[in-house]
N, C-alpha and C positions, 0 to 999 in steps of 0.2 A: 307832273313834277316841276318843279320852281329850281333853275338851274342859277347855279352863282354871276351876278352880275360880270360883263365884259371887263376888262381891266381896260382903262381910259387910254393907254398906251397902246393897246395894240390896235391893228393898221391889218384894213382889209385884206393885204398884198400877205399876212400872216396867218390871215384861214386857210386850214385847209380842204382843197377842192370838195362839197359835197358829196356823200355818196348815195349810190342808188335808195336807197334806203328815205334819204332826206328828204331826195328830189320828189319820189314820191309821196311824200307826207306835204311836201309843198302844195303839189299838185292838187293834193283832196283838200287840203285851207283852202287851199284858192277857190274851190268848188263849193265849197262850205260858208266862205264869204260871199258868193257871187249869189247866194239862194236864198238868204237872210230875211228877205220879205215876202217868198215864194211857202205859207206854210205848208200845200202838199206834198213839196219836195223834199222841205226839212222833216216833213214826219218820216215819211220814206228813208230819208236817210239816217236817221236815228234808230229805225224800227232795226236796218238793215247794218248800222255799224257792231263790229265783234264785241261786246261788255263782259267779256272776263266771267267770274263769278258774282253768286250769290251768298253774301255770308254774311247777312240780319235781315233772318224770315222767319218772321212766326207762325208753322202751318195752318196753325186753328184762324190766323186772320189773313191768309194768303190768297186763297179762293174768291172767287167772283162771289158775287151776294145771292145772284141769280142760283148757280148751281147748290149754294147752300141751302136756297129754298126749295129745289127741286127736289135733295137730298131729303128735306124734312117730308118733302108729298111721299118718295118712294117707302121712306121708313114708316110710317104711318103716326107719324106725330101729330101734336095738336099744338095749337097756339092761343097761350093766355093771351085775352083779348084786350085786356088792360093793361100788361105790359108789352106784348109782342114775345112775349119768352116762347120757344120751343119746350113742351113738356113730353112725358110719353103720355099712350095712349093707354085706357080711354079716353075718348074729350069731353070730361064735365062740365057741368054750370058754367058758362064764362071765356069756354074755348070754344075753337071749331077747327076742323080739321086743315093741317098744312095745306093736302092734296087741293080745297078748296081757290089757291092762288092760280090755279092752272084756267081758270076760267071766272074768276074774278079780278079784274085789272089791279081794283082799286084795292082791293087786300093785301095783292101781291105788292103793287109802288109801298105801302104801307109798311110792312117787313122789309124792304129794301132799305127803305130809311132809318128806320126800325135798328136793322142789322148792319149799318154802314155813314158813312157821310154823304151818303147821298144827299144833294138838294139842303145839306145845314147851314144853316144861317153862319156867317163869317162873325158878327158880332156876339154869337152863339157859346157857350159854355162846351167848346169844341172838346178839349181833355173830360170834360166827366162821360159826354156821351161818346166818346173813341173805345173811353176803356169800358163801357157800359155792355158795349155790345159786345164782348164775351162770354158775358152772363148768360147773354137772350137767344144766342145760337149754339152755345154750350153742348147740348144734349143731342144735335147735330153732328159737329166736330169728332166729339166722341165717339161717335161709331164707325167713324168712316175713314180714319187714317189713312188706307191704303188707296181709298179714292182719293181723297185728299191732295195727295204727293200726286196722284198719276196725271192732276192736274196741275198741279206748281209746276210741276218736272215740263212738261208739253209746252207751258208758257214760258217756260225760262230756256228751254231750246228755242223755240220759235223767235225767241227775243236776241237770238242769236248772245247766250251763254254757254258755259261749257261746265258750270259745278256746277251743286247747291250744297249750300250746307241750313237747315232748316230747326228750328226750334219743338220740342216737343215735351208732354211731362213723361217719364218713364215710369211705370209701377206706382203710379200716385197714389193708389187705396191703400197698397201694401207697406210704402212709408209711411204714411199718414199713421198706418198702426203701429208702426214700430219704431217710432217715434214718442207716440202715445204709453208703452208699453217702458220706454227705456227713462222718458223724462229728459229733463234738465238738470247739465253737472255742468258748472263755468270752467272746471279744467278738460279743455278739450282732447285731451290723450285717454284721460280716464272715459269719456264719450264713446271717443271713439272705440275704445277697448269693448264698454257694452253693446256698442251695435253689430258688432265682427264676431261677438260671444255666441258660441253654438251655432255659427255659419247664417245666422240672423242676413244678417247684410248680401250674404254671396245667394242668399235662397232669393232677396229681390234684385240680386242680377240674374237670376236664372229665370223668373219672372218678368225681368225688363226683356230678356233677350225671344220669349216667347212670343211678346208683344209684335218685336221688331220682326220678326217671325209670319208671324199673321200679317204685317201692313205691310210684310213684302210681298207675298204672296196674295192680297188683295192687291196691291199694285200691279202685279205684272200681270194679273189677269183684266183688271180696268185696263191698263195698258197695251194688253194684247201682246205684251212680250214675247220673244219667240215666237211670232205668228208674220206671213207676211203682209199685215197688217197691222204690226206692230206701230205704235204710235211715238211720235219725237222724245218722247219723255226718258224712252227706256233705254237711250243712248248717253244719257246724261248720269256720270257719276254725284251717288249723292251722299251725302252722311250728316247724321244726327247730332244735334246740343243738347244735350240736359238743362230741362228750364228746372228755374227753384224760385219756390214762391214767396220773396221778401218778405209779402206783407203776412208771415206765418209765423208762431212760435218758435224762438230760436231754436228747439230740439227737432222740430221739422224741416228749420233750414238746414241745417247740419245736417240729420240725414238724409237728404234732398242730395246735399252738395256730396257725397261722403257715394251714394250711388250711384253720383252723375260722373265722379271721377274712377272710381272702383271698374264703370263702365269703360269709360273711355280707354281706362288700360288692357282690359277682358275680350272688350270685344270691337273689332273695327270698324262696324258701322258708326259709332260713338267715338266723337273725338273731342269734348267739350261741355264745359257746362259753363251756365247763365244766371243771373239774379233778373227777375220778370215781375212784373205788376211795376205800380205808380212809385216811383222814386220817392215823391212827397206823399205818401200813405202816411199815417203817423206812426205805426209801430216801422216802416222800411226806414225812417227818416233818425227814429229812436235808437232802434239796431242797427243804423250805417256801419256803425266802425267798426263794433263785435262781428258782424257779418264778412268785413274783410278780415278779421283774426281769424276767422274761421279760415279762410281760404286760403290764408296764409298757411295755419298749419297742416290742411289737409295737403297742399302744394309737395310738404315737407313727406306725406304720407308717399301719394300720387306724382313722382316726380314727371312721369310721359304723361297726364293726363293735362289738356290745353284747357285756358281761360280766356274767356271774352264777358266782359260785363257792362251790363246796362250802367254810366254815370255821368252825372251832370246834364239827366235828363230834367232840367231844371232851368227856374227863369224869375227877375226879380217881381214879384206879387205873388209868386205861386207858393214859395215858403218865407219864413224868417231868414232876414241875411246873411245868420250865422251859421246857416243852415246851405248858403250859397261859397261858402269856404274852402271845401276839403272835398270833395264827394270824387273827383277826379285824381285828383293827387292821392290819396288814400288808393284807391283801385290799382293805379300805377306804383306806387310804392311801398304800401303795406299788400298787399293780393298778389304785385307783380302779374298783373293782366296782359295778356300779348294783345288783345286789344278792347277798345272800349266806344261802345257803341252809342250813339249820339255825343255827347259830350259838349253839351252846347252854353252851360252855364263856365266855358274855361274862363272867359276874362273877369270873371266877378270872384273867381277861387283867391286863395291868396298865394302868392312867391308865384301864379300862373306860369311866365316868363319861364320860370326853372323847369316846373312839370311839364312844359312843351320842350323845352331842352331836353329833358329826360325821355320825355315820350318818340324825340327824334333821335338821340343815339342809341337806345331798346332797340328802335324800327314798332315803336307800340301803334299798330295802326287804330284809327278811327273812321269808324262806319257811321255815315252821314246819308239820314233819309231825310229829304229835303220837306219834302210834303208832310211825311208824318210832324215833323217837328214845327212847318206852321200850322197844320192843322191841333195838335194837340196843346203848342206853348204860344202862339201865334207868333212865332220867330222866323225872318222870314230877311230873303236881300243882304242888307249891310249890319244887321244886328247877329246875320246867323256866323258863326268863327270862322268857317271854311277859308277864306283865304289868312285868316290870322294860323290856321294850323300848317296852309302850304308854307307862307312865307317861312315858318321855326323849322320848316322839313320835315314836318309829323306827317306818315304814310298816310295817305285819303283813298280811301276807296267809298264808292256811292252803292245805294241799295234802299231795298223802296219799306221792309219795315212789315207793315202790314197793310200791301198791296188790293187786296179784296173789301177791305175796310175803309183803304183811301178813295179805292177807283180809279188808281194810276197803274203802270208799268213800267220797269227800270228804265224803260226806254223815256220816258218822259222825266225821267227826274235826271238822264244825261243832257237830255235838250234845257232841261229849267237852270242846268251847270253852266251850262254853253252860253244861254244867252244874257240868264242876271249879272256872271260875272265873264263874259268875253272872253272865254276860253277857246283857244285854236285847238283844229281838228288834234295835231301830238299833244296837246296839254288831257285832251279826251282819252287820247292812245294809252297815257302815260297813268290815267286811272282804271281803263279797266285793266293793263296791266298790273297795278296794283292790288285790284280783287283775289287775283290769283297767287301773286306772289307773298301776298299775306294770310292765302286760304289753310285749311288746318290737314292739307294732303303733307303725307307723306313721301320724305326724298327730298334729293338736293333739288335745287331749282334749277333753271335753263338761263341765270343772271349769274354774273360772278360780281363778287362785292354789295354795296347798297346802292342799287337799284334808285332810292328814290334820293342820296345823293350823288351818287356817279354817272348815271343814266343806264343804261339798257344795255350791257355787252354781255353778247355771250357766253356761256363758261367756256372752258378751253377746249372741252370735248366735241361741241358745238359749235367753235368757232370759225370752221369755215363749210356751213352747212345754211342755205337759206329757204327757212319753211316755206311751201308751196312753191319755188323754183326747183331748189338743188335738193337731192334727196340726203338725207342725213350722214356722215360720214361711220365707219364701222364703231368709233368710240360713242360716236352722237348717238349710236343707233342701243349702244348699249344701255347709256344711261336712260332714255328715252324706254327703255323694258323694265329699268331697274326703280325708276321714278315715277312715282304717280303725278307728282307735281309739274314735273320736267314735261311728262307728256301729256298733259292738259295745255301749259303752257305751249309746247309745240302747237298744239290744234289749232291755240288761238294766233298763234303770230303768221301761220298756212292761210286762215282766213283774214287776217288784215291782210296779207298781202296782195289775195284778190280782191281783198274790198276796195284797195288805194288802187289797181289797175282799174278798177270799173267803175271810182266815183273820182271823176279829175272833169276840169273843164272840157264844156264839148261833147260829154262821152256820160249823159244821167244814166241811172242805174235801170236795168232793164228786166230785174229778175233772172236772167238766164246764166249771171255768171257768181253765183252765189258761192 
């Protein structure tokens, strides 16, 4: 958080004194500055500092590359050997089986790159082959949801998080058909009217909730849930996005979107939906605007149901300039998005200045994956907006996007914050705070006011109760039952506060007081 400039007048004799709170935050900069050219220690510490949530993750590219391959030997897939695509099985002419990587190096390195950036050239056509690889481990992804998650879930504990909120399609055969069945009508009431007709729409949430059904239950059995060897994952609250496929027939966006918010109201694992694929597709780029009327009206449908959309995932050569105009402005204005996920094309929009005003009195945060955005737009340092959205006090929270795709960890894309733009350990504090306080739980929060312009105070009920010292007071402790949000955030401010006694000068991090 980017705090209002000192007033020129005032006189150190009119601060007042530090509080414990500060001094500790002191303490870990100082520790934080003192290790700057030490990188086992700064991995160490980044691995180990508390990052909030996770809210822009697309499961299907979450996953290490590795596991996905192993996934394709255990299912008994095959791989086209000319593209590298996972098919099913038999393996005809031209394939040979997944299993085969398990004992061929060079087949395996092969699909690794294949299915990820591994090893791609920087001067490389980084965006066609980011989104490529969707296609090629597709048949993958799809059967394994519930390993899937048991794996993000593990890694985004271990990476010392405390949500996820992750991306997925819901009942994607079942709209696709009834979609196909209802058509295209431009007045979207009358749309809406035929997909709800005959409980049409509520049969694919009853179909979506099956899904979510099965990937729980294959989760908690990957994960060992309930067992005393249950694995990190299964302590980690998580809940699902409704992905929607821009680059589809507007009667499939619409019932894409129309099942992703119907969900979000029905059922609470789902609290959200998304617009997904290439921004610059040419039908996503065609139907920019009509996509946001749609969300607009369905908003009016679905008023509990939450928005976060993909915009201004864009950059000047990658479309027409006219085309670099409105994409974020439009999300925030016409869709009313609580937030918007990379949003890197702001200072080429037009009236920008305004739409960053707007997006900081909303509180519309923006989800900033650093890596995906130089790997897919090659934007990267002083071209990417991140400090042009602190300075306006647009909320920032960090998140890695499509982490098994990049071959990063949240954890590395805190440190890539820290160092290209000289961020101190509270300026770190203050975003993964952020994660949370913009995540799509339910319940008041443990902030009273805006957070990311007032700074960090307690609500009232909270206010004289200090996570991991003082145990919460009988109001703290209510709201903290009654809030999901509240008590996430509890967790996390418990563990900074061991983390700022364990990483200060003098005193490196030892593992033992986590």
């Amino acid at each position: 958080m980017l705090l209002p400039p000192t007033s020129a007048s005032a006189t150190a004799d009119a601060a007042p004194p530090p509080s414990p709170t500060s001094a500790r935050e002191a303490a870990t900069d100082a520790y934080l500055q003192g290790i700057k050219d030490k990188p086992r220690l700064l991995n160490d510490f980044f691995r180990k500092l508390p990052k909030g949530g996770e809210l822009h993750n697309h499961l299907s590219g979450a996953v290490s590359t590795e596991y996905l391959v192993e996934l394709a030997a255990e299912d008994g897939l095959c791989v086209d050997t000319r593209t590298m695509t996972a098919v099913p099985p038999p393996c005809a002419a031209g394939t040979r089986p997944a299993k085969d990587a398990r004992t061929d190096r060079d087949f395996h390195d092969a699909l690794v790159r294949a299915w990820s950036m591994q090893d791609f050239p920087q001067d490389g056509n980084g965006h066609d082959h980011f989104f490529d690889t969707f296609g090629k481990f597709g048949e993958v992804t799809g059967r394994n949801r519930g390993k899937l998650l048991a794996e993000v879930a593990d890694d985004a504990a271990e990476q010392r998080q405390f949500y996820l909120e992750t991306m997925v399609t819901p009942a994607s055969d079942g709209a696709k058909r009834l979609a196909a069945a209802v058509g295209w009508d431009a007045n979207l009431a009358d749309l809406h009217r035929k997909l709800v007709a005959g409980g049409r729409l509520d049969q694919l949430v009853t179909e979506a909730g099956k899904e979510a059904d099965a990937a729980d239950t294959e989760f908690r059995t990957a994960a060992r849930c309930g067992t005393p060897k249950a694995r990190p994952g299964c302590r980690l609250p998580v809940r699902w996005i409704s992905q929607v496929s821009r680059g589809s027939a507007p009667e499939r966006v619409f019932t894409q979107l129309a099942l992703g918010m119907r969900l979000a109201e029905r059922d609470s694992r789902f609290v959200a939906v998304n617009l997904v694929q290439p921004e610059d597709g040419e039908r996503a780029l065609r139907d920019y605007s009509l996509q946001m009327r749609m969300v607009q009206y369905l908003r009016g449908v679905y008023p509990r149901a939450h928005v976060t959309l993909h915009a201004g995932e864009l950059w000047p050569g990658l479309v027409k300039p006219e085309d670099l105009k409105f994409h974020i402005k439009e999300a925030v204005g016409v869709a009313s998005a609580e937030r918007v996920g990379h949003g890197v094309d702001l200072v080429h929009e037009d009236d920008w200045r305004r739409t960053a005003r707007t997006m900081a009195q909303r509180e519309v945060a923006v989800e900033v994956p650093f890596t995906s955005n130089a790997q897919i737009l090659g934007v990267r340092g002083a071209d990417h907006p991140f400090e042009t959205y602190r300075r306006h006090g647009v909320p920032v929270v960090l998140a890695t996007d499509d982490p098994g795709i990049s071959r990063i960890d949240i954890s590395h894309e805190y440190r890539y914050a820290a160092e290209t733009y000289d961020l101190s350990y509270p300026q770190l504090k203050d975003l993964a705070r952020a994660s949370l306080e913009y995540a799509f739980l339910p319940g008041r929060s443990l902030w009273r006011g805006n957070p990311t312009r007032d700074g960090h105070h307690f609500t009232t009920a909270c206010a004289d109760s200090v996570p991991g010292l003082v145990p919460p007071t009988p109001a703290c402790r209510n709201l903290l039952a009654t809030s999901a949000k509240a008590e996430v955030q509890w967790r996390q401010e418990a563990a900074l506060y061991r983390f700022e006694r364990a990483y200060r000068p003098g005193r490196p991090w030892t593992g033992s007081r986590a």
